[in-house]
C-alpha angles and dihedrals in degrees: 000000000000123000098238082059086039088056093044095050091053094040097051091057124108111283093353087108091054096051088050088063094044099047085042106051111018094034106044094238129144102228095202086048090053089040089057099050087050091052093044098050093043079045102052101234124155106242110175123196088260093052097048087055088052093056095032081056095047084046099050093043089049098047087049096051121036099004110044090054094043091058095048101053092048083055098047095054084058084095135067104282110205120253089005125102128235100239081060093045096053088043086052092049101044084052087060102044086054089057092044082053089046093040091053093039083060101047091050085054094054090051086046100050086057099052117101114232128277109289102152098255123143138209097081099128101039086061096042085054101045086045098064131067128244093029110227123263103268092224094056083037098059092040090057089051094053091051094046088052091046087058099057124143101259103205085197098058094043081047092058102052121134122213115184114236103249101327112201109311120195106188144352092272094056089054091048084054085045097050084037088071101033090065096052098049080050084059095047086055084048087056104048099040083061087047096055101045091047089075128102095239096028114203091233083183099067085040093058089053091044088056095049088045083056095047097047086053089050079054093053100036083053094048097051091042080056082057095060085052113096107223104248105220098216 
């Protein structure tokens, strides 16, 4: 799994996104930097001290210079702004809070594109730690740790989906939406099946339901694109 949905699935667990912000704004941390380092060690990515000051220093510079300030300016417009309404002042900060989520999606992919690929090593985390200044509070640390695991991807529940077989359909939009979903759960199978056969010991059990999972939702998404197809009478 990418980092950036690796990011979106932590982030979206309860009081991760409160962490963030604490680690964030009281503690001096760059979350996609912690995020990283996270991803990277439950990954099994080699990440060597050099490498971990290379990214720490990607990370700080970034945070200085596009984040930080976008940031600022979508805070600052919390509060009442003079001779503008308050219907502009909420579009322009919802503007900015879609560059700070670019901004950071594109940070997280240049942190990405430098990590070596899955090998099973270990020590991620403990460089990424000793290479950045000031070194996180252990306790929200930890906490953080704890939500990011909780959050891992679980091959046996991904493995246990269920996807109805063509449920009512009223019309061909709602079979576009339909298919639509159907896709993407195709490409989270795709992902974990990568995930999985990436470790060092592969559970080629699991892999073996996750391809036959894949292969029912190419049925179904085959079978809903035939229904956009107007029968042709020879």
């Amino acid at each position: 799994m990418s980092l950036w949905k690796r990011a979106l699935r932590a982030y979206a667990a309860p009081g991760v996104e409160a962490l963030c912000l604490a680690l964030q704004d009281a503690d001096g941390q760059s979350v996609a930097y912690l995020l990283w380092a996270l991803w990277a060690e439950e990954d099994g990515r080699a990440v060597d001290r050099p490498l971990a000051e290379r990214a720490a220093a990607l990370a700080a510079s970034y945070e200085a210079g596009v984040l930080r300030p976008l940031r600022a300016k979508r805070r600052a417009l919390k509060a009442g702004l003079a001779a503008a309404t308050d219907t502009d002042r909420e579009g322009e900060r919802e503007r900015l809070k879609a560059d700070e989520l670019a901004a950071e999606r594109l940070l997280l992919q240049a942190l990405e594109a430098q990590t070596p690929p899955p090998s099973g090593a270990r020590g991620a985390l403990g460089a990424a730690l000793a290479a950045w200044a000031p070194p996180a509070p252990k306790g929200r640390l930890s906490d953080l740790a704890g939500g990011f695991s909780k959050t891992a991807f679980s091959a046996t529940n991904l493995a246990d989906m269920s996807f109805s077989d063509e449920p009512p359909l009223a019309n061909d939009e709602a079979i576009h939406a339909r298919i639509a979903e159907l896709r993407q759960a195709h490409q989270d199978l795709d992902d974990a099946v990568r995930a999985l056969s990436a470790k060092s010991v592969p559970d080629q059990l699991q892999i073996a339901r996750l391809k036959k999972q894949k292969l029912a939702l190419r049925d179904q998404i085959t079978r809903l694109e035939d229904r956009l197809t107007p029968d042709i009478i020879a």
